[in-house]
N, C-alpha and C positions, 0 to 999 in steps of 0.2 A: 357463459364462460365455460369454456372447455376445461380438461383435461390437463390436456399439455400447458396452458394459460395458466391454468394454479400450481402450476410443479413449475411453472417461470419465473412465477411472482413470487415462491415461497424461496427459491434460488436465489433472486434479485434481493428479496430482505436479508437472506445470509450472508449475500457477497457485499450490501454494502455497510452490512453491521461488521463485517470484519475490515473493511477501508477504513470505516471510521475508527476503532480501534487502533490499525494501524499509523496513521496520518499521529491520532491522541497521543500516542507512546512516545515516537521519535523523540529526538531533541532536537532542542533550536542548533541555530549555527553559531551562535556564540557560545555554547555548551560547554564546557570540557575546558582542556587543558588548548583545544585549540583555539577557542577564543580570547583564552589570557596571552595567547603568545602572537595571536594574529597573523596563524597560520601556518607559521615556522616549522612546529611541531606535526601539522599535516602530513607535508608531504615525507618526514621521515617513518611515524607513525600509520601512515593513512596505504601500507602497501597488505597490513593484516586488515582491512576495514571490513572487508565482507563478512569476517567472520565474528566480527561483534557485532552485539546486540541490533544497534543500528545500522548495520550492513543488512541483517535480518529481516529486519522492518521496513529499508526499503524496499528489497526485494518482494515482499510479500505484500506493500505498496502496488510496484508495478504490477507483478501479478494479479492482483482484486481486481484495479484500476481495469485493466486491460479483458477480466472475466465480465465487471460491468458494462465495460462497452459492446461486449458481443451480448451478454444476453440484453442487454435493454434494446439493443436495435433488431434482436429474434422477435423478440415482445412487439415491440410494434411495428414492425411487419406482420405477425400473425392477427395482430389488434384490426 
């Protein structure tokens, strides 16, 4: 195992210990004040979404999400 092979894998366990974390934090969708209102409250509420917490957490979701998919298919193409 090369070089570049152990600075992939060692990338690949940071990127997917931080999905998992991310994924763990979120809340559910019944959460909040919008699932006592069943939704109502969304869409008035939901125009600051990005910028709480859980906006945050998606974003950093997709991001991982989308860092894992590139490095695991580097990895095994170089595998």
């Amino acid at each position: 195992m090369g070089v570049l092979e152990i600075i992939l894998v060692v990338i690949l366990v940071i990127v997917e210990l931080i999905l998992i974390a991310a994924v763990l934090l979120q809340s559910g969708k019944s959460a909040g004040l919008s699932g006592s209102i069943a939704g109502g409250a969304e869409t008035f509420f939901g125009k600051n979404k990005a910028k709480t917490l859980d906006g945050k957490l998606q974003k950093a979701t997709k991001i991982a999400a989308g860092a894992f998919i590139v490095v695991t298919v580097v990895l095994t193409m170089l595998l």
